[in-house]
N, CA, C and O atoms as a GROMACS GRO file, in nm:
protein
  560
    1UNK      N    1   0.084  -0.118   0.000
    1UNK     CA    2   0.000   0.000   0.000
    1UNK      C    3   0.088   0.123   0.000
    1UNK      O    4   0.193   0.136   0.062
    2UNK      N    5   0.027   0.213  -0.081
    2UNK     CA    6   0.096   0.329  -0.045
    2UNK      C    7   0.010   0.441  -0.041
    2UNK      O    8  -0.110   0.424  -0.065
    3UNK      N    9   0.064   0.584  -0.009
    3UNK     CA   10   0.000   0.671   0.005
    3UNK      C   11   0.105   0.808  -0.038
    3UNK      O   12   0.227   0.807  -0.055
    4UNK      N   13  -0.020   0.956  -0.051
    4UNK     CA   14   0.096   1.009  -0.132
    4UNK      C   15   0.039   1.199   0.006
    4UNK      O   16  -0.082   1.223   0.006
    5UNK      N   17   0.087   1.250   0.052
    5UNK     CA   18   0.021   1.367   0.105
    5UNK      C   19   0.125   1.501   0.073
    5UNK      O   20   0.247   1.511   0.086
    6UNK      N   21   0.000   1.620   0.014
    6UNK     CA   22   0.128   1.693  -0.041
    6UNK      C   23   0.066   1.831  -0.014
    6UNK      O   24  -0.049   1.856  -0.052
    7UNK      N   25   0.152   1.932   0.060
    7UNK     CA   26   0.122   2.011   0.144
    7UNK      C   27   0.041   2.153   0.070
    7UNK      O   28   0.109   2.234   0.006
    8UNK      N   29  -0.044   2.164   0.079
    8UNK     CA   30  -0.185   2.277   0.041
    8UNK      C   31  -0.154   2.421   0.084
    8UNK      O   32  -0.241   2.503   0.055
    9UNK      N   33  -0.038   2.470   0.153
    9UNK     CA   34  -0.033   2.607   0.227
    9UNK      C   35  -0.070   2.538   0.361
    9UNK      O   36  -0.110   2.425   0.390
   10UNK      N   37  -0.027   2.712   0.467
   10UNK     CA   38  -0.046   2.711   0.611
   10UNK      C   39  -0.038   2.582   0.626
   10UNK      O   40   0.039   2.510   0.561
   11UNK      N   41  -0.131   2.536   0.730
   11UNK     CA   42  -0.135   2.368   0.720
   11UNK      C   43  -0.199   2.302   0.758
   11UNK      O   44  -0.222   2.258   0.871
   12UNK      N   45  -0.250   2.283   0.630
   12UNK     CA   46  -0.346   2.223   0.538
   12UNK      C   47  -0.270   2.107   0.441
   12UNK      O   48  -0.159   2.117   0.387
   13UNK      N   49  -0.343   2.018   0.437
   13UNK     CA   50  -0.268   1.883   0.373
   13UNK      C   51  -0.412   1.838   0.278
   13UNK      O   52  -0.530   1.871   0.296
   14UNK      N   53  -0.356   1.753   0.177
   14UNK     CA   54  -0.435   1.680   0.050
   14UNK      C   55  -0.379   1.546   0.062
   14UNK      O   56  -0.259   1.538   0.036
   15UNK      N   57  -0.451   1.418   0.103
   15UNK     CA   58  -0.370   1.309   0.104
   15UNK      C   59  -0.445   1.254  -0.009
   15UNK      O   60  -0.550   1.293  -0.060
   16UNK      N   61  -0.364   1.148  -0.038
   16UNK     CA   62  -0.406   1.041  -0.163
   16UNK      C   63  -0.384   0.926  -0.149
   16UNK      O   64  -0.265   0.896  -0.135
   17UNK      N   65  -0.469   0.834  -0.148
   17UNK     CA   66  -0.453   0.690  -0.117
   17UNK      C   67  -0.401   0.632  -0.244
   17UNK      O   68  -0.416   0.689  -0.352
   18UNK      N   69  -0.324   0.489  -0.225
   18UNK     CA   70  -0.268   0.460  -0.357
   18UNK      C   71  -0.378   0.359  -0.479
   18UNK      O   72  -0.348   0.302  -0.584
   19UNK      N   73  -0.523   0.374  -0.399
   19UNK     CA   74  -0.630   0.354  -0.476
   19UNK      C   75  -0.706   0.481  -0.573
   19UNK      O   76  -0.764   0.452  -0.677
   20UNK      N   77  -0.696   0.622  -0.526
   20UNK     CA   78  -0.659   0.735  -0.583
   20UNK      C   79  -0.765   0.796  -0.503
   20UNK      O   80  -0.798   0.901  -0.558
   21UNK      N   81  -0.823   0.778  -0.408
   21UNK     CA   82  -0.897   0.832  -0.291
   21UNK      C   83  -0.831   0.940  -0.205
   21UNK      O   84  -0.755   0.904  -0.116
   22UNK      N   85  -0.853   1.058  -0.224
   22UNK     CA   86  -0.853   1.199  -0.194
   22UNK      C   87  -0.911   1.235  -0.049
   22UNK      O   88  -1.032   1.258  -0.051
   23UNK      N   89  -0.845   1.244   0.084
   23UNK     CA   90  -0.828   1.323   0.209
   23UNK      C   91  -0.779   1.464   0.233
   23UNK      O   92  -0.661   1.496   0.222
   24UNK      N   93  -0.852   1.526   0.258
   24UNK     CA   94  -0.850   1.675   0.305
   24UNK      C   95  -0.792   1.720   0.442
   24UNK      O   96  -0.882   1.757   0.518
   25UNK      N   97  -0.702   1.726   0.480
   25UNK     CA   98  -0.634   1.707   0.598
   25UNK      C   99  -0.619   1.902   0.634
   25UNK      O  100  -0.590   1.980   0.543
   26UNK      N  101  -0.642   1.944   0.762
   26UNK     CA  102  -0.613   2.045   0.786
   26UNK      C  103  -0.637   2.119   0.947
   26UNK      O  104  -0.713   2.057   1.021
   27UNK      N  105  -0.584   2.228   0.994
   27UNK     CA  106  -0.574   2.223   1.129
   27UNK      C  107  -0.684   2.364   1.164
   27UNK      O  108  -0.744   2.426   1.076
   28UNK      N  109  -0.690   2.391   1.301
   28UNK     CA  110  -0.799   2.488   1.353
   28UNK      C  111  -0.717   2.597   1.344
   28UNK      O  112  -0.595   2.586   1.340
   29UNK      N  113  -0.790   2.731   1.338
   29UNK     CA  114  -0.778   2.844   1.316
   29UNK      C  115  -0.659   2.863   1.458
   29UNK      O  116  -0.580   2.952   1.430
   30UNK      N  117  -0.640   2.818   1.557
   30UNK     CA  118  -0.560   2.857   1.671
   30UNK      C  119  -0.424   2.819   1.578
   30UNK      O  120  -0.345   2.913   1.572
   31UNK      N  121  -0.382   2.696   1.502
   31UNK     CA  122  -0.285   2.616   1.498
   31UNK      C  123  -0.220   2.665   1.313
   31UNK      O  124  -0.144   2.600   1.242
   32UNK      N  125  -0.287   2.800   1.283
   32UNK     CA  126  -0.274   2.821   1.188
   32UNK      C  127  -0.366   2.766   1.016
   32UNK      O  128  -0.334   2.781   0.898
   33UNK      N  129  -0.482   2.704   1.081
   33UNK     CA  130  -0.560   2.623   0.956
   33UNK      C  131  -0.657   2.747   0.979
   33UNK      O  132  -0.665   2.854   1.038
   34UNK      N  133  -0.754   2.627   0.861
   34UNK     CA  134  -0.853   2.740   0.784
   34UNK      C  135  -1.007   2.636   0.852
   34UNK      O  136  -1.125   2.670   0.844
   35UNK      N  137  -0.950   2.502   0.917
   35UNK     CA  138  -1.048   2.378   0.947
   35UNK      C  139  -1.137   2.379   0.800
   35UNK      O  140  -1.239   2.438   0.767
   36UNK      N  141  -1.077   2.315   0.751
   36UNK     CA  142  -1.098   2.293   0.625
   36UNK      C  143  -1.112   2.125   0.593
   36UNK      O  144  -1.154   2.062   0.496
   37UNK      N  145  -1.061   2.090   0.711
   37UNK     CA  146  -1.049   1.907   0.663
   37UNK      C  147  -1.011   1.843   0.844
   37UNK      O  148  -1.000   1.906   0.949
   38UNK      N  149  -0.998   1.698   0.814
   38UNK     CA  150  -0.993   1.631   0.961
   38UNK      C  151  -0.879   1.668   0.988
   38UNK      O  152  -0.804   1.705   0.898
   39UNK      N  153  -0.841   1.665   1.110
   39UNK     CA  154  -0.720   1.661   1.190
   39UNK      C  155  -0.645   1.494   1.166
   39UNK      O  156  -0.697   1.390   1.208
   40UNK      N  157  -0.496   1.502   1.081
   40UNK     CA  158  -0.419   1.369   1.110
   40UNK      C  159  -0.518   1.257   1.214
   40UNK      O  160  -0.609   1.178   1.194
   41UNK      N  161  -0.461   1.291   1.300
   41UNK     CA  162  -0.489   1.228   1.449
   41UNK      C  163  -0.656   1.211   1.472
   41UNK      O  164  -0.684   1.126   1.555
   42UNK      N  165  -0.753   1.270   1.419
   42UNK     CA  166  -0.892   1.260   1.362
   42UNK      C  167  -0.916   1.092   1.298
   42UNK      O  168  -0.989   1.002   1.338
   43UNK      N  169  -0.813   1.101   1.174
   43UNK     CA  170  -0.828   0.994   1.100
   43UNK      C  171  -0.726   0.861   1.130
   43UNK      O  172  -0.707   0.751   1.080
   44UNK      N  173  -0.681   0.929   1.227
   44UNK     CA  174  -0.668   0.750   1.306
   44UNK      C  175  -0.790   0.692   1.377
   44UNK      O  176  -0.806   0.571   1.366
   45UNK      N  177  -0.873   0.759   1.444
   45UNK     CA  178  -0.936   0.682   1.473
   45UNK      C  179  -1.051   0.687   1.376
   45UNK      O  180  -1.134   0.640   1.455
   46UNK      N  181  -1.124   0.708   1.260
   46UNK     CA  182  -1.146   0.697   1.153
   46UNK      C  183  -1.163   0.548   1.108
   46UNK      O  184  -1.263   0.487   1.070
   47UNK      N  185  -1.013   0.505   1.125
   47UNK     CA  186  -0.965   0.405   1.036
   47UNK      C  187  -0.937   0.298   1.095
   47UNK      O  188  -0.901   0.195   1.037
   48UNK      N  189  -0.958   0.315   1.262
   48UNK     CA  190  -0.979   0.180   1.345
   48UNK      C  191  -1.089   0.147   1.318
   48UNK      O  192  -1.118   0.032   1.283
   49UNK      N  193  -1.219   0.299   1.337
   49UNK     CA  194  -1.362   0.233   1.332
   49UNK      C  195  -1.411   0.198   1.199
   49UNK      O  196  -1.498   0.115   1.171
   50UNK      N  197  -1.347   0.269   1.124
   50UNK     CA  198  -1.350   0.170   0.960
   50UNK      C  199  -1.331   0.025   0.980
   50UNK      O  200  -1.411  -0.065   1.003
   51UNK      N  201  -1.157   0.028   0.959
   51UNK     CA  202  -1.130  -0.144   0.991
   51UNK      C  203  -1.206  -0.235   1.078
   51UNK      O  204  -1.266  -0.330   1.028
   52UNK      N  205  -1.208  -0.212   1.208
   52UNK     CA  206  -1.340  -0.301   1.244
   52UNK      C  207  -1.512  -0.297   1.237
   52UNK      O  208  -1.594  -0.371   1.291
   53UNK      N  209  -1.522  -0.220   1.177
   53UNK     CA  210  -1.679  -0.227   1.101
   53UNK      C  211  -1.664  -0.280   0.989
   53UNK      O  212  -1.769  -0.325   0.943
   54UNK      N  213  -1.539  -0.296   0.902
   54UNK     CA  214  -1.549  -0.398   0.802
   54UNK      C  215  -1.540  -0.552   0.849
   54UNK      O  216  -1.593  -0.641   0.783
   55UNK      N  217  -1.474  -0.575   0.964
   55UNK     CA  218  -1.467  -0.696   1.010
   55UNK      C  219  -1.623  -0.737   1.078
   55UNK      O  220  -1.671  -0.844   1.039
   56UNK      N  221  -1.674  -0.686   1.142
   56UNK     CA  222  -1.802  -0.691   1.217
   56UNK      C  223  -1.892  -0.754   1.130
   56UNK      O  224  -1.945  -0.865   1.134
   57UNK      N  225  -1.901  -0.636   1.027
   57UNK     CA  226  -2.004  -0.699   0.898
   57UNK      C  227  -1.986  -0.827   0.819
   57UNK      O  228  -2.067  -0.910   0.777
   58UNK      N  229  -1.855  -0.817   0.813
   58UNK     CA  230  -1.810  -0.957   0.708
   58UNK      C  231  -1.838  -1.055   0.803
   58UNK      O  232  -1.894  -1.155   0.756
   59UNK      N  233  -1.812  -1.055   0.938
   59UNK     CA  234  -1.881  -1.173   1.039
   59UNK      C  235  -2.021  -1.200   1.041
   59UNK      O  236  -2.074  -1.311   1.039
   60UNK      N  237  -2.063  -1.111   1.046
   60UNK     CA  238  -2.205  -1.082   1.070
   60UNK      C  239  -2.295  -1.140   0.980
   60UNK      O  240  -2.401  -1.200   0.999
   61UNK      N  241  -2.221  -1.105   0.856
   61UNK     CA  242  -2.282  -1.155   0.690
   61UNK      C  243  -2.245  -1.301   0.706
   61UNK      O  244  -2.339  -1.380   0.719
   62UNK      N  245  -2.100  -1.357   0.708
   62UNK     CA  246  -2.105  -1.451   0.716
   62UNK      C  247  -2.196  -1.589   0.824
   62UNK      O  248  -2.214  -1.709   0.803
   63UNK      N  249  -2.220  -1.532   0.895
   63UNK     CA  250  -2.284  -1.615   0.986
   63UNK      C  251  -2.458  -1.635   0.988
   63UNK      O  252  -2.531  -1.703   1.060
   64UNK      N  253  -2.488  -1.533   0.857
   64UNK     CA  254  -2.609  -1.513   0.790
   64UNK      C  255  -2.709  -1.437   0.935
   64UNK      O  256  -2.804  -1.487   0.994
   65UNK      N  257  -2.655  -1.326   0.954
   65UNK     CA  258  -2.753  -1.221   1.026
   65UNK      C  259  -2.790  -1.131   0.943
   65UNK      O  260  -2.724  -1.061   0.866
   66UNK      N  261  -2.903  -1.139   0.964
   66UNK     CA  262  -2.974  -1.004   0.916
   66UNK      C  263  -2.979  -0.861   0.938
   66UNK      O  264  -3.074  -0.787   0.964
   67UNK      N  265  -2.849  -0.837   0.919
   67UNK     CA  266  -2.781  -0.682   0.989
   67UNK      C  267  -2.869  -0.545   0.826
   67UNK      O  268  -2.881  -0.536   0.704
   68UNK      N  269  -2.901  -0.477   0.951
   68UNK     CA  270  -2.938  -0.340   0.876
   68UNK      C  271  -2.881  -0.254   0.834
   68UNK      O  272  -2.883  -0.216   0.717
   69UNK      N  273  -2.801  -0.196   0.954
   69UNK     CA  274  -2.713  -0.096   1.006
   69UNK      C  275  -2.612  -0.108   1.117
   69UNK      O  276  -2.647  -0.119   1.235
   70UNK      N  277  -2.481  -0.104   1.077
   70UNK     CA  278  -2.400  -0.055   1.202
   70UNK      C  279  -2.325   0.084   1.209
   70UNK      O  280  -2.278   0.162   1.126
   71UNK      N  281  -2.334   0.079   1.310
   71UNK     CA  282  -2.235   0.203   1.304
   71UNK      C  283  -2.124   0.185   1.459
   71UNK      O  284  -2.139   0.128   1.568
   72UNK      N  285  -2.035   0.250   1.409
   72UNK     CA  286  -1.934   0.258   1.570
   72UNK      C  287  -1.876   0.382   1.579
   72UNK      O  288  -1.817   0.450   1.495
   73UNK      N  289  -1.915   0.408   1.744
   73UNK     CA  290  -1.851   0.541   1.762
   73UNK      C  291  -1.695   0.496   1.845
   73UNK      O  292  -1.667   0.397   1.912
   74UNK      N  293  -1.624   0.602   1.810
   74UNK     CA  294  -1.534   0.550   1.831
   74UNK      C  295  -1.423   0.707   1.954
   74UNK      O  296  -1.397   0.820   1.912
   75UNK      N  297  -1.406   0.682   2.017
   75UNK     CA  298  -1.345   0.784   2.114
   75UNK      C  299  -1.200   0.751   2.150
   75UNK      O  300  -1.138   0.645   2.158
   76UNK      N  301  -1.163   0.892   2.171
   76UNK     CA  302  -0.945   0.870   2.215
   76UNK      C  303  -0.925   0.963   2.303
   76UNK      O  304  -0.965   1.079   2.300
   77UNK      N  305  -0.848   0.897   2.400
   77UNK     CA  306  -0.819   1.013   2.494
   77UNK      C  307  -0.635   1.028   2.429
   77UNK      O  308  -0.548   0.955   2.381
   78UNK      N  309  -0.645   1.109   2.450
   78UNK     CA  310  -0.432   1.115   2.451
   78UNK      C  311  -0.353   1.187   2.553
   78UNK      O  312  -0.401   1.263   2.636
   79UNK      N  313  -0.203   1.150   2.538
   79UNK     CA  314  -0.149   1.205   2.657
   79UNK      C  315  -0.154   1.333   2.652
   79UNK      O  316  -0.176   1.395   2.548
   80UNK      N  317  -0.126   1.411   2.819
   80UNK     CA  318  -0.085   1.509   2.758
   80UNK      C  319   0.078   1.569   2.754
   80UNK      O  320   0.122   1.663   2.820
   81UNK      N  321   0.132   1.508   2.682
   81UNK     CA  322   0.252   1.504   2.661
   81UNK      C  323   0.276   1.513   2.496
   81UNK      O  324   0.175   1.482   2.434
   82UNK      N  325   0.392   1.551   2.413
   82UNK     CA  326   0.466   1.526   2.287
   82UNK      C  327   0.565   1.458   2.329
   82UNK      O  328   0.646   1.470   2.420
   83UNK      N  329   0.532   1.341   2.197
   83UNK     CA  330   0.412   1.341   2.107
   83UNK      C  331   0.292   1.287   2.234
   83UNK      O  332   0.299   1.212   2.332
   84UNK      N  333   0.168   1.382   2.163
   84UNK     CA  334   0.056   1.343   2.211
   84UNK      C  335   0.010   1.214   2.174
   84UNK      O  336  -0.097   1.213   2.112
   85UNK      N  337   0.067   1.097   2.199
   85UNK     CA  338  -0.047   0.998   2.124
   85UNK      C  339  -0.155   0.921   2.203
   85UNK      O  340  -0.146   0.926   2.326
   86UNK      N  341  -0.238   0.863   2.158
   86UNK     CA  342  -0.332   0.816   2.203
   86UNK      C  343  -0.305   0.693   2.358
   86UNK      O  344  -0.226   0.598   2.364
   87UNK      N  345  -0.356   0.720   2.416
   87UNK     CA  346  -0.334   0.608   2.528
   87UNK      C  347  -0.439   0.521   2.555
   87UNK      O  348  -0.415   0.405   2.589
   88UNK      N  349  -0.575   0.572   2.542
   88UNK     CA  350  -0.703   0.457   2.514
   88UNK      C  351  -0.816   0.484   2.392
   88UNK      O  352  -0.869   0.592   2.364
   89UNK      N  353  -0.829   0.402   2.354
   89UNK     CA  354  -0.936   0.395   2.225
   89UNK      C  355  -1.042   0.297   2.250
   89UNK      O  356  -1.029   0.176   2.270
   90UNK      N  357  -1.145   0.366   2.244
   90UNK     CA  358  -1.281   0.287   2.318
   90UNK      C  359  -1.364   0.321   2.175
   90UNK      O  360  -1.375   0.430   2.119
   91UNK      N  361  -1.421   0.188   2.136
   91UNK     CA  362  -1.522   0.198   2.023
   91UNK      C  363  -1.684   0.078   2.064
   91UNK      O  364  -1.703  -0.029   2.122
   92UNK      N  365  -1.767   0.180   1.990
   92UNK     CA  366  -1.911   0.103   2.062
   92UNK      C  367  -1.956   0.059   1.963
   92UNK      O  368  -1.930   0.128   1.865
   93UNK      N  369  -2.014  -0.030   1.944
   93UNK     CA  370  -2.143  -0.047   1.820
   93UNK      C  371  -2.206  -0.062   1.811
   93UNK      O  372  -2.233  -0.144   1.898
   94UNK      N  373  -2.305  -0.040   1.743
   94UNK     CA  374  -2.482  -0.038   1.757
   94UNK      C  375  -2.532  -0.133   1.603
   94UNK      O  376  -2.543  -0.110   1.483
   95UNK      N  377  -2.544  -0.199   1.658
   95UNK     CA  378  -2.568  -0.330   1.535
   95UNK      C  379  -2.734  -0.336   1.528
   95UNK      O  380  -2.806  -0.379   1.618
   96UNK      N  381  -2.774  -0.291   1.416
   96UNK     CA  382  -2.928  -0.279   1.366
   96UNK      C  383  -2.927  -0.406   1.317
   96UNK      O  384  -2.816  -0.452   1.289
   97UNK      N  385  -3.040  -0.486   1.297
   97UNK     CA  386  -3.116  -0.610   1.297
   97UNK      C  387  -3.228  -0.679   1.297
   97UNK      O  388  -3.310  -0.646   1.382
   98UNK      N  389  -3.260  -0.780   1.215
   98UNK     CA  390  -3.362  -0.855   1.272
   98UNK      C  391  -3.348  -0.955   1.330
   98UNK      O  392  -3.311  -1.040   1.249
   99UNK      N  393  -3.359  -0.997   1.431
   99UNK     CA  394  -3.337  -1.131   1.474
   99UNK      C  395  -3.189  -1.167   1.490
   99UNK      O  396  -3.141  -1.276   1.458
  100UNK      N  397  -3.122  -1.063   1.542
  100UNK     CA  398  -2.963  -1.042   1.558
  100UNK      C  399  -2.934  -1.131   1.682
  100UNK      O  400  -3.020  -1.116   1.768
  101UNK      N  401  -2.834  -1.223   1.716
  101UNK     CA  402  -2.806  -1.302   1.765
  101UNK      C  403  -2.704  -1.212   1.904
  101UNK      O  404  -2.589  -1.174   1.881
  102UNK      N  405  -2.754  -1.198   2.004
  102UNK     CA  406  -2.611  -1.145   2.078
  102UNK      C  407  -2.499  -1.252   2.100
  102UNK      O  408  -2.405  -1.236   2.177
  103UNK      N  409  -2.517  -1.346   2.035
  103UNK     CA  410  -2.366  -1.404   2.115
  103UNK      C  411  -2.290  -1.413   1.980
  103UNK      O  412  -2.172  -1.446   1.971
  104UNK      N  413  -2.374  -1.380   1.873
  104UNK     CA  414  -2.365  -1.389   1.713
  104UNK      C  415  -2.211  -1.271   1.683
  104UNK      O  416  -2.096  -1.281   1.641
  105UNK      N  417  -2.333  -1.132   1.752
  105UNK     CA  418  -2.274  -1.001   1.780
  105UNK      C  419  -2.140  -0.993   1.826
  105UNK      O  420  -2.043  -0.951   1.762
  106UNK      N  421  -2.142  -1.045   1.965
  106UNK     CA  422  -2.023  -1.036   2.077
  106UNK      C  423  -1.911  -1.111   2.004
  106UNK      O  424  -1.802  -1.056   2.022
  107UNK      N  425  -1.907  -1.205   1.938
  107UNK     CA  426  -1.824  -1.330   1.865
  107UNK      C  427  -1.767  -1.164   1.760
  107UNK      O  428  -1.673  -1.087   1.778
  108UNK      N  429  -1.846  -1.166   1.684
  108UNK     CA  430  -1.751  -1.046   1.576
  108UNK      C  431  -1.714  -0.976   1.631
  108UNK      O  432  -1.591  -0.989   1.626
  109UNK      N  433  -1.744  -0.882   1.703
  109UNK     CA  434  -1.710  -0.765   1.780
  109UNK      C  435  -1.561  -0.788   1.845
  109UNK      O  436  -1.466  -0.710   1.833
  110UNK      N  437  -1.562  -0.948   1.938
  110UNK     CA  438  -1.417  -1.017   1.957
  110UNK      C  439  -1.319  -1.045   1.912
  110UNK      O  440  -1.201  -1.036   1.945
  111UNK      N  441  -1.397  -1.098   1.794
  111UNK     CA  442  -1.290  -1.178   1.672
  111UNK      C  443  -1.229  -1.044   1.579
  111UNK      O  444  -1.112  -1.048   1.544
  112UNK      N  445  -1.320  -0.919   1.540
  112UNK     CA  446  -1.241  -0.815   1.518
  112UNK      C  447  -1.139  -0.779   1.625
  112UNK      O  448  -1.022  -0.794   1.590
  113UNK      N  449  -1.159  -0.737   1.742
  113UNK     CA  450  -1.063  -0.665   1.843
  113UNK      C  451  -0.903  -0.763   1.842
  113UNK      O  452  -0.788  -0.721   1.824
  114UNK      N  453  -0.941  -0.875   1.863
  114UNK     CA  454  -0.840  -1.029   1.892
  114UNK      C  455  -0.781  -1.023   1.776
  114UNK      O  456  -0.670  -0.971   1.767
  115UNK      N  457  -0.853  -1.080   1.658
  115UNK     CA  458  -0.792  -1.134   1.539
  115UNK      C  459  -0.746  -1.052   1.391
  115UNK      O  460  -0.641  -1.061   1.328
  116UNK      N  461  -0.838  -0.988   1.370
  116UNK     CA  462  -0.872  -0.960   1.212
  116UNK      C  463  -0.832  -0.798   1.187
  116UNK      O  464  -0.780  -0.766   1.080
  117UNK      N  465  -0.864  -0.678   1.310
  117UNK     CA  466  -0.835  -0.532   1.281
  117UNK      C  467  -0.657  -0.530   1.274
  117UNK      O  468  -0.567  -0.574   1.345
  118UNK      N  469  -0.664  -0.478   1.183
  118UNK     CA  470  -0.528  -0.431   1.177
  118UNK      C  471  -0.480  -0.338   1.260
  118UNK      O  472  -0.391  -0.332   1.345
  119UNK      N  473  -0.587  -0.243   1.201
  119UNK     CA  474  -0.540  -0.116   1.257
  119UNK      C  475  -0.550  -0.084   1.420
  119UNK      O  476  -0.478  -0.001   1.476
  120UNK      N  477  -0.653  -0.163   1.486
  120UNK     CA  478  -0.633  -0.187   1.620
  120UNK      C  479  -0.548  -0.248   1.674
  120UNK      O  480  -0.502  -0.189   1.772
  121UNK      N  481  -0.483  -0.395   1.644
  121UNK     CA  482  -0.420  -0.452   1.710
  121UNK      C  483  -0.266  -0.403   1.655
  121UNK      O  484  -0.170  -0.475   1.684
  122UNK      N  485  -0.242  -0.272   1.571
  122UNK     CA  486  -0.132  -0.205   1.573
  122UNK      C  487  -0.124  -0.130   1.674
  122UNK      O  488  -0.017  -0.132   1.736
  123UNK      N  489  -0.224  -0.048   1.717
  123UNK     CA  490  -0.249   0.040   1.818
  123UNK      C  491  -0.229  -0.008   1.917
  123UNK      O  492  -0.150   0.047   1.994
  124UNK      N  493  -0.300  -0.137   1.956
  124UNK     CA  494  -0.249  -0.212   2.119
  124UNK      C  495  -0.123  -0.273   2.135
  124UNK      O  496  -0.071  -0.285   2.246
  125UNK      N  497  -0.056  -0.324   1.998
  125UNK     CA  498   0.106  -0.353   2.022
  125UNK      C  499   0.237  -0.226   2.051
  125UNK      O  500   0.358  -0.222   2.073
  126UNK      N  501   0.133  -0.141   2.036
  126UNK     CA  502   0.213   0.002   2.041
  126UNK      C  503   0.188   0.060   2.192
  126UNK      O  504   0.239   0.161   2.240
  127UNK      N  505   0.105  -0.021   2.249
  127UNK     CA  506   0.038   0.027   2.380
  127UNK      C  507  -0.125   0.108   2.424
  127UNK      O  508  -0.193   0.147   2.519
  128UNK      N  509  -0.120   0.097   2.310
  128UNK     CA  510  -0.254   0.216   2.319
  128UNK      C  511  -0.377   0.100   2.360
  128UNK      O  512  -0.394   0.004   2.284
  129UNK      N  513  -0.436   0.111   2.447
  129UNK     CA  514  -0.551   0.055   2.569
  129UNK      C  515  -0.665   0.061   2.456
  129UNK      O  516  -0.713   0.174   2.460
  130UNK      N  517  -0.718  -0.006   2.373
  130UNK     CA  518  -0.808  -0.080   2.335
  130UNK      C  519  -0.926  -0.124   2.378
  130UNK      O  520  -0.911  -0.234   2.430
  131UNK      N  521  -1.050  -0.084   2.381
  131UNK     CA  522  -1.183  -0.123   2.459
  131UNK      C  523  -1.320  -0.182   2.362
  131UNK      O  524  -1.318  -0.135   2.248
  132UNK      N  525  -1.387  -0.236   2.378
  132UNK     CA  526  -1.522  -0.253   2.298
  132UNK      C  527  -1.598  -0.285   2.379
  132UNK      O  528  -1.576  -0.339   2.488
  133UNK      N  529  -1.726  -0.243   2.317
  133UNK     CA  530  -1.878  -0.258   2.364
  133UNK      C  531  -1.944  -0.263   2.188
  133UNK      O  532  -1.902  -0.246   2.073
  134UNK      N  533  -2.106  -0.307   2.279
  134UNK     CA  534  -2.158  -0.331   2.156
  134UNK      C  535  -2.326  -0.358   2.164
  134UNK      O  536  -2.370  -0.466   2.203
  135UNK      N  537  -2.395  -0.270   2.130
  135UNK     CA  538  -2.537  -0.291   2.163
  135UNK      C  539  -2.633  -0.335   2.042
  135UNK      O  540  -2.603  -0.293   1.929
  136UNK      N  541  -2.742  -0.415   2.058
  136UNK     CA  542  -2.802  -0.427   1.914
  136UNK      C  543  -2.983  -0.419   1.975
  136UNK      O  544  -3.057  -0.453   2.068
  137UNK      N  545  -2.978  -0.320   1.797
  137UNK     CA  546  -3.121  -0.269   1.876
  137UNK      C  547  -3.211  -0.310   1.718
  137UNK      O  548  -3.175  -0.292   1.602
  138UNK      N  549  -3.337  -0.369   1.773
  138UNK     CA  550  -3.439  -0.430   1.684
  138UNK      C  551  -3.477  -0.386   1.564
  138UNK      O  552  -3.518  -0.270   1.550
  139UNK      N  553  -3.468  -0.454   1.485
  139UNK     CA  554  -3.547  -0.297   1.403
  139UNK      C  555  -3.694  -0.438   1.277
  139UNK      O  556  -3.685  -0.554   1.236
  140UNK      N  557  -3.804  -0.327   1.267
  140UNK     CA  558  -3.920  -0.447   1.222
  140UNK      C  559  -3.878  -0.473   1.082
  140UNK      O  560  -3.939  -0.556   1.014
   0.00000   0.00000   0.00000
């Protein structure tokens, strides 16, 4: 994989994925931006709750649930130290359904955190405190 980010003024960033997918990267009016785009550090956690909502679903599908909707929120505290990085990352999910299985649920939700996220279980080999929850709510 690669990626390409190439600097816009003040600072403000344009990233490019090496699929040719276009990120708008940029900082708050205190830090010299125009907040024009996410903050770096925004789209890390972005891309945990990406990566394991792709894992969730592909479980989910595979195990033939009838998933509607998920979504995961996903929260970071960081130090306060430089570099600031993250020290816990807590993500929730709300798994829409019919006839959604909780132990169906809890199994993906695991098997992402344990096995399959990348981008999380980079984060926890790096130290960063890792959490999940996961609620599923009916839908007719």
């Amino acid at each position: 994989m690669k990626a390409n980010v190439k600097w816009s003024g003040q600072v403000a960033f344009m990233g490019e994925t090496g699929s040719g997918h276009k990120v708008q990267m940029d900082g708050p009016a205190d830090k010299g931006g125009k907040d024009l785009g996410a903050r770096p550090m925004e789209l890390m956690l972005l891309a945990v709750g990406g990566c394991s909502s792709f894992d969730v679903i592909g479980i989910l599908q595979k195990a033939r649930q009838d998933i509607v909707d998920c979504e995961v929120s996903v929260e970071g505290e960081r130090v306060d130290d430089v570099p600031a990085v993250y020290s816990k990352i807590h993500l929730h999910f709300t798994v829409s359904g019919r006839g959604l299985k909780q132990s169906q649920v809890k199994r993906a939700v695991a098997l992402s955190a344990d096995k399959y996220c990348s981008a999380s279980i980079m984060l926890a080999r790096g130290g960063v405190e890792l959490s999940h929850s996961y609620e599923i709510k009916e839908v007719p």
